[in-house]
CHARMM internal coordinates of N, CA and C (Angstrom, degrees):
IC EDIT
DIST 1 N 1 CA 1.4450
DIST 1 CA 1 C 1.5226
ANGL 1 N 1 CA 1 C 108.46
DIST 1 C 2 N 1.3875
ANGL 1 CA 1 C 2 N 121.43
DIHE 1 N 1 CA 1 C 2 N 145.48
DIST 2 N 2 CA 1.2201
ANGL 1 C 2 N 2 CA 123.43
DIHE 1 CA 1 C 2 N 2 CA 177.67
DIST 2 CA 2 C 1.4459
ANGL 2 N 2 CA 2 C 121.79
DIHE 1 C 2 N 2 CA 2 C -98.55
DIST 2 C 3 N 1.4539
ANGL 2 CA 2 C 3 N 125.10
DIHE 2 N 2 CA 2 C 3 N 97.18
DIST 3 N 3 CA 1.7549
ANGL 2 C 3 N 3 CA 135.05
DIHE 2 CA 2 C 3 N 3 CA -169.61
DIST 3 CA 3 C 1.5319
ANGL 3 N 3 CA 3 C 106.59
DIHE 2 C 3 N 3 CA 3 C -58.35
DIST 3 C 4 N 1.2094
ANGL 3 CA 3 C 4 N 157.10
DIHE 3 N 3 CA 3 C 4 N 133.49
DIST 4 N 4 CA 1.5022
ANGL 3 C 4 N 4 CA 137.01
DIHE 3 CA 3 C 4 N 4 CA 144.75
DIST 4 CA 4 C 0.9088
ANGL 4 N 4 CA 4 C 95.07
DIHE 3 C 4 N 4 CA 4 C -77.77
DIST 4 C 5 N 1.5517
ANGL 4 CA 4 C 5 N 108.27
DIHE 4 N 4 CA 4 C 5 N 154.68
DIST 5 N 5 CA 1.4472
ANGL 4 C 5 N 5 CA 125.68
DIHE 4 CA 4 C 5 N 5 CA 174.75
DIST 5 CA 5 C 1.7509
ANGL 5 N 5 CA 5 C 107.73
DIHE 4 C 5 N 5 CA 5 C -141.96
DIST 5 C 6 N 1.5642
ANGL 5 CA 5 C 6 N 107.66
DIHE 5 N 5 CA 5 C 6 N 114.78
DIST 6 N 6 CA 0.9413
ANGL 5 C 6 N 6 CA 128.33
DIHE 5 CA 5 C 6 N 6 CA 162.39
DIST 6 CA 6 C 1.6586
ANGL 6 N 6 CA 6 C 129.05
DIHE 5 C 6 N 6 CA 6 C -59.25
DIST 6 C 7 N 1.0320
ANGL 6 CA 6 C 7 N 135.28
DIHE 6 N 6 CA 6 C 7 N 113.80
DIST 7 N 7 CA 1.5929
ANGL 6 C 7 N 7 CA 119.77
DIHE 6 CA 6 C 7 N 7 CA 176.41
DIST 7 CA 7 C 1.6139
ANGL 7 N 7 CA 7 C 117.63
DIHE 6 C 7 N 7 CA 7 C 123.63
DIST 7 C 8 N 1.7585
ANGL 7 CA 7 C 8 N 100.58
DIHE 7 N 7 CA 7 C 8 N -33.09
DIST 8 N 8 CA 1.8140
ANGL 7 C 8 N 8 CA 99.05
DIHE 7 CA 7 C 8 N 8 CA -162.42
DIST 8 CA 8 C 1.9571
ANGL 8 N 8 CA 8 C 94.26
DIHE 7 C 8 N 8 CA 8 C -56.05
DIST 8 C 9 N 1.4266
ANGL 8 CA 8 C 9 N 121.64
DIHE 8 N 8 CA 8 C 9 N 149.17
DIST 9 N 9 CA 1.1412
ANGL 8 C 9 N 9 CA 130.63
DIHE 8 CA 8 C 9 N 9 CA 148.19
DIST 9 CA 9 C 1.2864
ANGL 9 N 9 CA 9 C 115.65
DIHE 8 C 9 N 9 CA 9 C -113.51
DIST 9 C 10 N 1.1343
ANGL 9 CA 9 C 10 N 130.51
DIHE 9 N 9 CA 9 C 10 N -71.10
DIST 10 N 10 CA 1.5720
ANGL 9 C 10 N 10 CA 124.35
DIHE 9 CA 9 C 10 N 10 CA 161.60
DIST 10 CA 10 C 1.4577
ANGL 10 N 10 CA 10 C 149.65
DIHE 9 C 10 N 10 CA 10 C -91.64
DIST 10 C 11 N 1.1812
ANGL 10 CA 10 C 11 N 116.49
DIHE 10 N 10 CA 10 C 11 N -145.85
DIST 11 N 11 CA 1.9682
ANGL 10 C 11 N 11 CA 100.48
DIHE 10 CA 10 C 11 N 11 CA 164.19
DIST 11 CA 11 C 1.5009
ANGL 11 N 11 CA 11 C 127.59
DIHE 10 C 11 N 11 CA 11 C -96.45
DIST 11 C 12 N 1.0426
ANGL 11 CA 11 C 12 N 96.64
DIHE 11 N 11 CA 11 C 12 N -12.60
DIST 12 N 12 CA 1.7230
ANGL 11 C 12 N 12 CA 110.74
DIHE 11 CA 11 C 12 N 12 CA 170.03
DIST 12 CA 12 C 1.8157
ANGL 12 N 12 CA 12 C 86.73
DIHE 11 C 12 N 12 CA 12 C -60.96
DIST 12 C 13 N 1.6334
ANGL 12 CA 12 C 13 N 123.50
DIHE 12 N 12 CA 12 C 13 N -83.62
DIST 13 N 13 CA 1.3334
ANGL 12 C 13 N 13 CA 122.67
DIHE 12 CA 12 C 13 N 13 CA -171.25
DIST 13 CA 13 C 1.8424
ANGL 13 N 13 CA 13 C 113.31
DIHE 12 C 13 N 13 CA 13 C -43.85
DIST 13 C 14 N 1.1420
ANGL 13 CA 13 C 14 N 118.58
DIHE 13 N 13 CA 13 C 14 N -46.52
DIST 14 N 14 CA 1.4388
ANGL 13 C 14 N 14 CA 121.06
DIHE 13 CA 13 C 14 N 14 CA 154.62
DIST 14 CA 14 C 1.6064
ANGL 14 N 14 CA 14 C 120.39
DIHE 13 C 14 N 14 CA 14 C -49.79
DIST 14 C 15 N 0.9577
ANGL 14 CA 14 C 15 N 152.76
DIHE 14 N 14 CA 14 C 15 N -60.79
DIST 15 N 15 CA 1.3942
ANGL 14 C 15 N 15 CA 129.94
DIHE 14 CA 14 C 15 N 15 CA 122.19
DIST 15 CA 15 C 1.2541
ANGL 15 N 15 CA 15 C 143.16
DIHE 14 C 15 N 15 CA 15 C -8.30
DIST 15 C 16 N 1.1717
ANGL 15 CA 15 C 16 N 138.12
DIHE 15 N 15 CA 15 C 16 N -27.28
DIST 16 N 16 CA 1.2831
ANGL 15 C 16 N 16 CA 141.49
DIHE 15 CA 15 C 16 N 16 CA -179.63
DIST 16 CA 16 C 1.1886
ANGL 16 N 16 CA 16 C 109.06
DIHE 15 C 16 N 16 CA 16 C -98.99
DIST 16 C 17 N 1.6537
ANGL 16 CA 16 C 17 N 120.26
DIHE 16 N 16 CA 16 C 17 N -39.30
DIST 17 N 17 CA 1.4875
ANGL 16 C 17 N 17 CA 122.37
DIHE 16 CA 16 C 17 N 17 CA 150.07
DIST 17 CA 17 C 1.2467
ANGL 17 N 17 CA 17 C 125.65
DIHE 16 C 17 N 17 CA 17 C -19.44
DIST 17 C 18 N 2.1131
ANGL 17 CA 17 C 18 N 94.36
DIHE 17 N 17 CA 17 C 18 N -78.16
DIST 18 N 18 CA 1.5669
ANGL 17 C 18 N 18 CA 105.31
DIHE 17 CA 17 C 18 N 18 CA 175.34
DIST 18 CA 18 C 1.4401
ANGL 18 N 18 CA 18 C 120.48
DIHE 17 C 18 N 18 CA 18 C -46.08
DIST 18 C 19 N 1.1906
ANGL 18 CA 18 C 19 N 124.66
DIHE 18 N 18 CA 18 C 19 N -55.71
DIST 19 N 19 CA 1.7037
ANGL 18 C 19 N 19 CA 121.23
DIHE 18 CA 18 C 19 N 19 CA 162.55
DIST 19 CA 19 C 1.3272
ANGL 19 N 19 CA 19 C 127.90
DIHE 18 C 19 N 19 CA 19 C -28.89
DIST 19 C 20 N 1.3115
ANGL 19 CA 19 C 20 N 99.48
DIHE 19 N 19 CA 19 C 20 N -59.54
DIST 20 N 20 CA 1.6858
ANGL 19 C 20 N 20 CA 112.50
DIHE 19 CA 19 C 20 N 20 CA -175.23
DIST 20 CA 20 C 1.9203
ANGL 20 N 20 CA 20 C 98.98
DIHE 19 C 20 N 20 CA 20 C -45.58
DIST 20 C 21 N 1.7529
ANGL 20 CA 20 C 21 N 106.25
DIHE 20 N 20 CA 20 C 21 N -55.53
DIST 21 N 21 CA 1.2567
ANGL 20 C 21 N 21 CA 127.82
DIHE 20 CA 20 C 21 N 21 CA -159.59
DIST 21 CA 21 C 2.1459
ANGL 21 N 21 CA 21 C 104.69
DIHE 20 C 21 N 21 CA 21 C -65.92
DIST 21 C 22 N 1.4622
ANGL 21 CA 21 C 22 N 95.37
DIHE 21 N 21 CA 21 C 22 N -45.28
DIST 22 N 22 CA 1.5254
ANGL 21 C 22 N 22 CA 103.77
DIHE 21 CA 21 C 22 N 22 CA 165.05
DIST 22 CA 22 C 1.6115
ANGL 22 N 22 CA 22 C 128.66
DIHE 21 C 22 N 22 CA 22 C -45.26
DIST 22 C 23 N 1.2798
ANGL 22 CA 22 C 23 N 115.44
DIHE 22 N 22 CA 22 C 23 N -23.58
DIST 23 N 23 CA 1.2606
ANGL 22 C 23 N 23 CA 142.87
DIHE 22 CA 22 C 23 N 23 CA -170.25
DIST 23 CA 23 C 1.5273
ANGL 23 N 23 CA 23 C 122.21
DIHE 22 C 23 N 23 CA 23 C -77.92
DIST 23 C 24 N 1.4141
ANGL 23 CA 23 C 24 N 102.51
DIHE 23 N 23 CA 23 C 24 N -40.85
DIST 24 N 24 CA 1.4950
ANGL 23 C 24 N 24 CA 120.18
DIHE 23 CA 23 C 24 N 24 CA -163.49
DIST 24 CA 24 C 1.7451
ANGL 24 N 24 CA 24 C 92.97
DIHE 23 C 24 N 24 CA 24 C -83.89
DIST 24 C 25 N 1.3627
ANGL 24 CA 24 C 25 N 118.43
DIHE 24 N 24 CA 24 C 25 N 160.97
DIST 25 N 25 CA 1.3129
ANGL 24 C 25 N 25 CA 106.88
DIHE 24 CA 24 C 25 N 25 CA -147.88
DIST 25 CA 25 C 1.6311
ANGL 25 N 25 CA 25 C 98.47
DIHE 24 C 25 N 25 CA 25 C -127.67
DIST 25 C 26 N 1.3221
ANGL 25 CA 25 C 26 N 114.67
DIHE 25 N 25 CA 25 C 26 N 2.92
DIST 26 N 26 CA 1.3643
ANGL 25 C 26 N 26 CA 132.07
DIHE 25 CA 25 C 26 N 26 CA 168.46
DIST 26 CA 26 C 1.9044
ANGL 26 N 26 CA 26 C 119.54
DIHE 25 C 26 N 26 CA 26 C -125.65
DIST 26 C 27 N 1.1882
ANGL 26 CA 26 C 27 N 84.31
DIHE 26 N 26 CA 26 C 27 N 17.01
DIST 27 N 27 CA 1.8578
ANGL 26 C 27 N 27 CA 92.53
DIHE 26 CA 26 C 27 N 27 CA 165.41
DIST 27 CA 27 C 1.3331
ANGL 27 N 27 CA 27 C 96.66
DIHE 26 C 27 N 27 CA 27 C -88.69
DIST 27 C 28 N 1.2236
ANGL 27 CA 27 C 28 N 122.56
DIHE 27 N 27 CA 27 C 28 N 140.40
DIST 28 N 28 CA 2.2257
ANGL 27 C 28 N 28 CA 133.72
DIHE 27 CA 27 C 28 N 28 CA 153.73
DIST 28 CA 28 C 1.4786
ANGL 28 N 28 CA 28 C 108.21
DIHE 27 C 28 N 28 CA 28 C -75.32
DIST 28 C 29 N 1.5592
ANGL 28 CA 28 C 29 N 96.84
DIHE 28 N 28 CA 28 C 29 N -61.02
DIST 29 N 29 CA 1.5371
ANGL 28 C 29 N 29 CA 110.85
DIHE 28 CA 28 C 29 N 29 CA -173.25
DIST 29 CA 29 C 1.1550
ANGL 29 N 29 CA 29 C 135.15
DIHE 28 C 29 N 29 CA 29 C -145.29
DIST 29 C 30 N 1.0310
ANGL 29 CA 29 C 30 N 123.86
DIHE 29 N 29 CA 29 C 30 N 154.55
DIST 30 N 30 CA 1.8163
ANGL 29 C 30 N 30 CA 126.02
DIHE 29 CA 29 C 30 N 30 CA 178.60
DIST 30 CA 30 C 1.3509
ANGL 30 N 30 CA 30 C 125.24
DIHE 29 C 30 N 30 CA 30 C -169.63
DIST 30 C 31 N 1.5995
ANGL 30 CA 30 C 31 N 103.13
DIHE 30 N 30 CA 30 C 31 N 141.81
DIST 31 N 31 CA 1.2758
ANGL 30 C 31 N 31 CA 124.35
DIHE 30 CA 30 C 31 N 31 CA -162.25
DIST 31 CA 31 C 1.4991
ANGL 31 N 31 CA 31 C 86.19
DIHE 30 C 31 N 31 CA 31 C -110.90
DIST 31 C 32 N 1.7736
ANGL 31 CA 31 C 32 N 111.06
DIHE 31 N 31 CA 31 C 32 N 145.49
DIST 32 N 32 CA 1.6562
ANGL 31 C 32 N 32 CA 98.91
DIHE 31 CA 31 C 32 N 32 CA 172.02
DIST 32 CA 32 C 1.8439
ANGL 32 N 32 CA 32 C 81.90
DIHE 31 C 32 N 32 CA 32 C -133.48
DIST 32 C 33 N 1.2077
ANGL 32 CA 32 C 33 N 102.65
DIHE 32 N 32 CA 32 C 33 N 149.40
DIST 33 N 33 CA 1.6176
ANGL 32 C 33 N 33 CA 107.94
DIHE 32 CA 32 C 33 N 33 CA -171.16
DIST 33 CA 33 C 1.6856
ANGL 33 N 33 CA 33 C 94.97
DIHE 32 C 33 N 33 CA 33 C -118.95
DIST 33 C 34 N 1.1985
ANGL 33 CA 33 C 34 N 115.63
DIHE 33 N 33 CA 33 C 34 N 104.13
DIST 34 N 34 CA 1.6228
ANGL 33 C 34 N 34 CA 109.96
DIHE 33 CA 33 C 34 N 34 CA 164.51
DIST 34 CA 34 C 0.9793
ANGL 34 N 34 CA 34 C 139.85
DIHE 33 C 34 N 34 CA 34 C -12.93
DIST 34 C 35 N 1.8703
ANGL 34 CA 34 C 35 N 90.29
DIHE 34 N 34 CA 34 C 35 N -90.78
DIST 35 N 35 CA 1.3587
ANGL 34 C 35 N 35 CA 119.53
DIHE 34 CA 34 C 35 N 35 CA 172.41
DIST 35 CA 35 C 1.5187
ANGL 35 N 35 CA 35 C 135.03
DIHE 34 C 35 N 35 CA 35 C -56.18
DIST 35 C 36 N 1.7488
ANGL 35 CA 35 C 36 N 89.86
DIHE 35 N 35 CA 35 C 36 N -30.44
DIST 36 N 36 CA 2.0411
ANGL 35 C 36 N 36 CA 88.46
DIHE 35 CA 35 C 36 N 36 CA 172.09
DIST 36 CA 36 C 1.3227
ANGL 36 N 36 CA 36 C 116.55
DIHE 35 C 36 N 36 CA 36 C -98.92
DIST 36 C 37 N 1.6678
ANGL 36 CA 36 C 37 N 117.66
DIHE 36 N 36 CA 36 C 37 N 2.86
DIST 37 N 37 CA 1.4032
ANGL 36 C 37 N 37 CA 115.08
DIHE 36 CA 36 C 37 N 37 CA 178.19
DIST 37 CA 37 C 1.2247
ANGL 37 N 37 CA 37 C 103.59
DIHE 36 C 37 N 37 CA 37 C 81.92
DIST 37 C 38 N 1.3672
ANGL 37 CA 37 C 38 N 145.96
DIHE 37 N 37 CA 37 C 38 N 59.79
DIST 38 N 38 CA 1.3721
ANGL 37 C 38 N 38 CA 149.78
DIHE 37 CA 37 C 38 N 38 CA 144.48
DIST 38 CA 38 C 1.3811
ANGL 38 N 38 CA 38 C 146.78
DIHE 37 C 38 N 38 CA 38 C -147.31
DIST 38 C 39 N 1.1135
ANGL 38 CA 38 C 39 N 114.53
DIHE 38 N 38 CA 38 C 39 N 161.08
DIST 39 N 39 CA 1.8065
ANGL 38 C 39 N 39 CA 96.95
DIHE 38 CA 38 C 39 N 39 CA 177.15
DIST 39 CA 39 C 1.6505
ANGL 39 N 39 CA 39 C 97.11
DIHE 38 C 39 N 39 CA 39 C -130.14
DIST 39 C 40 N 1.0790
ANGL 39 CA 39 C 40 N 100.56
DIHE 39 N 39 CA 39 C 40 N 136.57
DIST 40 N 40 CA 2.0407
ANGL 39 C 40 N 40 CA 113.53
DIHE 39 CA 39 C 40 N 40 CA 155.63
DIST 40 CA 40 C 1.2620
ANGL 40 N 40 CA 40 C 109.13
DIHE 39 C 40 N 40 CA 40 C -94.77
DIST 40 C 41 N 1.4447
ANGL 40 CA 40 C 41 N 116.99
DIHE 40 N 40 CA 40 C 41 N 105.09
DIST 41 N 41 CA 1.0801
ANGL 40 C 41 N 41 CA 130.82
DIHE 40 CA 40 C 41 N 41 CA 139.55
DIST 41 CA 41 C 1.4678
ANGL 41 N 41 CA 41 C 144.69
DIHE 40 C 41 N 41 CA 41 C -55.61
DIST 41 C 42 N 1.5210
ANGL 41 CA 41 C 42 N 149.56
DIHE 41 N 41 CA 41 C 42 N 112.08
DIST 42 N 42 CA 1.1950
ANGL 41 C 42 N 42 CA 113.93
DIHE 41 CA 41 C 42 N 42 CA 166.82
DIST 42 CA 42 C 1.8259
ANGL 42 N 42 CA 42 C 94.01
DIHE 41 C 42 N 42 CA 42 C -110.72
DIST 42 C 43 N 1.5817
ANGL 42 CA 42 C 43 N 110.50
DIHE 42 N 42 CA 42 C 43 N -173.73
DIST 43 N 43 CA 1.3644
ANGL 42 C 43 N 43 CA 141.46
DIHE 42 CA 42 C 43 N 43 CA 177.34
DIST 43 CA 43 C 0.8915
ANGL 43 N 43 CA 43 C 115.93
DIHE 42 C 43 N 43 CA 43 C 127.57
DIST 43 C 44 N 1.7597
ANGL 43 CA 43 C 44 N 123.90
DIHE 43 N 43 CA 43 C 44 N -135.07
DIST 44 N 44 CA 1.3484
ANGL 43 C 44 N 44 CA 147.86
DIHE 43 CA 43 C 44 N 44 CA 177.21
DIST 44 CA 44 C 1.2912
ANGL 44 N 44 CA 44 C 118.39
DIHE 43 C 44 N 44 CA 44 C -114.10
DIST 44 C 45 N 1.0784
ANGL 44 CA 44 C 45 N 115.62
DIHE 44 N 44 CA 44 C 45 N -6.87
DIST 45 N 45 CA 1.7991
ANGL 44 C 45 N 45 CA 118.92
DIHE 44 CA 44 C 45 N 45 CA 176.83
DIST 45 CA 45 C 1.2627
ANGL 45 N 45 CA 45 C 126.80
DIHE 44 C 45 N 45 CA 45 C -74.15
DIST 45 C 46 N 1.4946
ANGL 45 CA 45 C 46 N 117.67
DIHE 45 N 45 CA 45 C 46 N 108.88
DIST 46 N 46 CA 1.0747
ANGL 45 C 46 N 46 CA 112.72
DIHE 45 CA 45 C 46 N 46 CA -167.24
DIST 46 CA 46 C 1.4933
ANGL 46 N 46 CA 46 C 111.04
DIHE 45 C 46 N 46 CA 46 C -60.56
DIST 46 C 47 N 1.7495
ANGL 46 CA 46 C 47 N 91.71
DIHE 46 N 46 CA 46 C 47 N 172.64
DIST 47 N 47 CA 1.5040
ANGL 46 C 47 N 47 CA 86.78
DIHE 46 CA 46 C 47 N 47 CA -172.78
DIST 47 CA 47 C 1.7185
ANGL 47 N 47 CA 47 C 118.44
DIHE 46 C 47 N 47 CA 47 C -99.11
DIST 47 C 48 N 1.1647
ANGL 47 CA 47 C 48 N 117.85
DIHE 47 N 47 CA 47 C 48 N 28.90
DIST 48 N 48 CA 1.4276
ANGL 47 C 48 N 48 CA 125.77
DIHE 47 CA 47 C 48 N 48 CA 167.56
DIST 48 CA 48 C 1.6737
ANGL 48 N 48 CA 48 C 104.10
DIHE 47 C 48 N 48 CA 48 C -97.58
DIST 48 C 49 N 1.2770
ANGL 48 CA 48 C 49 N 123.57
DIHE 48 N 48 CA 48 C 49 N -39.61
DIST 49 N 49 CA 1.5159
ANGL 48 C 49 N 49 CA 130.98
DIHE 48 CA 48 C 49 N 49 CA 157.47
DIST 49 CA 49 C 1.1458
ANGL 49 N 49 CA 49 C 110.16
DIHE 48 C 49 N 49 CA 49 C -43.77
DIST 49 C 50 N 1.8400
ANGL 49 CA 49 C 50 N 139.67
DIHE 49 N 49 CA 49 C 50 N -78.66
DIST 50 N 50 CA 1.1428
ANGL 49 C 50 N 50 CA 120.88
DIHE 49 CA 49 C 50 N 50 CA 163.37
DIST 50 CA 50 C 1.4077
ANGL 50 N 50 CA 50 C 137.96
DIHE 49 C 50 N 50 CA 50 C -31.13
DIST 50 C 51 N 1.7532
ANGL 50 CA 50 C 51 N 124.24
DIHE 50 N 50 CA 50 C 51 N -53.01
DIST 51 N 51 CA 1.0527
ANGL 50 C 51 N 51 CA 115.06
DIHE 50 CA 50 C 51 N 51 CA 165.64
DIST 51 CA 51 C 1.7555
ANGL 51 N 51 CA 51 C 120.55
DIHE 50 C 51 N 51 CA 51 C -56.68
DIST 51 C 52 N 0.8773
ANGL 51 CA 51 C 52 N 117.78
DIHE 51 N 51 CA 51 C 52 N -30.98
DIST 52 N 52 CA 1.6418
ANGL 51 C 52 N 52 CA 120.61
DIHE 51 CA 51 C 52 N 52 CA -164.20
DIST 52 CA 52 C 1.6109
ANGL 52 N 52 CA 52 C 95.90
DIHE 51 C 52 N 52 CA 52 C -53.54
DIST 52 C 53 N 1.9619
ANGL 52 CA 52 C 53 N 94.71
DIHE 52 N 52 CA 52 C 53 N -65.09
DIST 53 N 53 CA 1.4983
ANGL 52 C 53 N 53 CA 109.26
DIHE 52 CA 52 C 53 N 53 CA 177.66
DIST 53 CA 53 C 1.5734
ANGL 53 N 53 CA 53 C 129.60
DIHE 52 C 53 N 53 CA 53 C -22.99
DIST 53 C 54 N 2.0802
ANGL 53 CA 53 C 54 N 86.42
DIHE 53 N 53 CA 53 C 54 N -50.87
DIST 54 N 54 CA 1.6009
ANGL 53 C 54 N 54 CA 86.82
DIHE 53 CA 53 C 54 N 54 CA -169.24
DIST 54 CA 54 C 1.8355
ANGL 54 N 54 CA 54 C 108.59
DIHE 53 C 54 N 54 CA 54 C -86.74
DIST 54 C 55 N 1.2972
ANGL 54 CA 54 C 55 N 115.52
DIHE 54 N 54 CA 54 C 55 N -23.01
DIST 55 N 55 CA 1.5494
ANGL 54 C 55 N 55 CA 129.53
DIHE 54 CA 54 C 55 N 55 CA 169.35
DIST 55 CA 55 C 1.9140
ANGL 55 N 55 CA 55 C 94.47
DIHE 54 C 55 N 55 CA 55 C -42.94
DIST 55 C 56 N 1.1848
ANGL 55 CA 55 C 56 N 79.49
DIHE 55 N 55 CA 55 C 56 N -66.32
DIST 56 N 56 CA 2.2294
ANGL 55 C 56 N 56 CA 86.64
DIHE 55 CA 55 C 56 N 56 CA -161.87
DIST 56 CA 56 C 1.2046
ANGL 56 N 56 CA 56 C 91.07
DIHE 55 C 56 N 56 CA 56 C -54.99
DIST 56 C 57 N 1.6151
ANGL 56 CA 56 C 57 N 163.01
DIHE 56 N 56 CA 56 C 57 N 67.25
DIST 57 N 57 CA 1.1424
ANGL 56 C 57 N 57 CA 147.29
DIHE 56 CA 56 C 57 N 57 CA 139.47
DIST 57 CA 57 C 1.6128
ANGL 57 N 57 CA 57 C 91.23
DIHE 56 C 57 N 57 CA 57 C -142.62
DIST 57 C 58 N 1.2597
ANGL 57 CA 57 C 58 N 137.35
DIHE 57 N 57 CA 57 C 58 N -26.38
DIST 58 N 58 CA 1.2526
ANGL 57 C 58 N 58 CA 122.51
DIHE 57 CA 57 C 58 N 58 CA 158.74
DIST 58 CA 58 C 1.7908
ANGL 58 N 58 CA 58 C 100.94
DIHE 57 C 58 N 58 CA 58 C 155.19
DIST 58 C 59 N 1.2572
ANGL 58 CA 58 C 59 N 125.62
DIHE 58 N 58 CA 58 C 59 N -13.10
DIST 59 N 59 CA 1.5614
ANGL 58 C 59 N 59 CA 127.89
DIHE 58 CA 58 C 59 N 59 CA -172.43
DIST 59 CA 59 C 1.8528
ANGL 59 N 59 CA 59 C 102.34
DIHE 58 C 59 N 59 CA 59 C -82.87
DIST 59 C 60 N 0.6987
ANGL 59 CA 59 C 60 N 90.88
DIHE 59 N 59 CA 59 C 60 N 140.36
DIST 60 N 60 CA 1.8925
ANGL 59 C 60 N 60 CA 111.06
DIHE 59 CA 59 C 60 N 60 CA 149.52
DIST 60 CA 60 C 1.5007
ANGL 60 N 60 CA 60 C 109.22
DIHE 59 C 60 N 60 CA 60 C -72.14
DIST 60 C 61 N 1.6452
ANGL 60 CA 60 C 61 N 107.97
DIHE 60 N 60 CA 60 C 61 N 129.39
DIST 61 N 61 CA 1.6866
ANGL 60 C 61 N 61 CA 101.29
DIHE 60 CA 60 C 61 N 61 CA 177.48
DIST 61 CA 61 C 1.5474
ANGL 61 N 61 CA 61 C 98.41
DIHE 60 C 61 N 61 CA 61 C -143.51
DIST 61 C 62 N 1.3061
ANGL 61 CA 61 C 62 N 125.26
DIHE 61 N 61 CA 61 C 62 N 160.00
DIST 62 N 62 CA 1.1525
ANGL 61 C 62 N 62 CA 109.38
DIHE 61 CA 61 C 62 N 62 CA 152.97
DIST 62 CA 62 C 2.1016
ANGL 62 N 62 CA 62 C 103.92
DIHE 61 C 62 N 62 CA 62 C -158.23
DIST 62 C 63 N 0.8728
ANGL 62 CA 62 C 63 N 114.78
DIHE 62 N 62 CA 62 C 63 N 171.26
DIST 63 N 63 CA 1.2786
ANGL 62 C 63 N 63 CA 113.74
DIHE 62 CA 62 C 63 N 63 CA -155.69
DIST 63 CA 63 C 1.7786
ANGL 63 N 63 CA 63 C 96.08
DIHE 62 C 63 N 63 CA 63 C -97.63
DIST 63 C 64 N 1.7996
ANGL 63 CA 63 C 64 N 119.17
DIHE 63 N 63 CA 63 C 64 N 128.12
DIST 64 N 64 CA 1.2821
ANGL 63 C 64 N 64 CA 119.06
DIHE 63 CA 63 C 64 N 64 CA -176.22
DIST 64 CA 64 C 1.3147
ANGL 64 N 64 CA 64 C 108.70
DIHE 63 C 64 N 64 CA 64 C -53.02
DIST 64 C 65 N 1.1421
ANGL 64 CA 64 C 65 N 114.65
DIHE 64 N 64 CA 64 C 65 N 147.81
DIST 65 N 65 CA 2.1185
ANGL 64 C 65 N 65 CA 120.98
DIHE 64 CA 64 C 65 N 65 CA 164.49
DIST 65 CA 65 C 1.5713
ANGL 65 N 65 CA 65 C 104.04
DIHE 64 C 65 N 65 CA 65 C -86.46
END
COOR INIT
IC SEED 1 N 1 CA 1 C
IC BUILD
């Protein structure tokens, strides 16, 4: 699934993403893209879990339609 993510400016915030995203215990995989504001997720984690994750560290997220 593809997350938008509101907020990243650099790689420190691109990092903190990936962490946040490393964490969740039904993600497989993820790509977090800086510059276009997103992450690809795959697994089983829903996607209110991902957003929550990436919300509670300080970004706005919400999952593409």
């Amino acid at each position: 699934m593809k997350i938008l993510i509101d907020g990243m400016t650099c790689n420190h915030c691109k990092e903190s993403v990936e962490e946040a995203l490393s964490k969740i215990a039904d993600v497989e995989n993820y790509k977090v893209y800086l510059e276009e504001g997103y992450a690809e997720v795959t697994g089983n984690a829903k996607a209110e879990e991902i957003i929550n994750a990436i919300e509670d560290i300080g970004f706005d997220a919400k999952e593409e339609q």
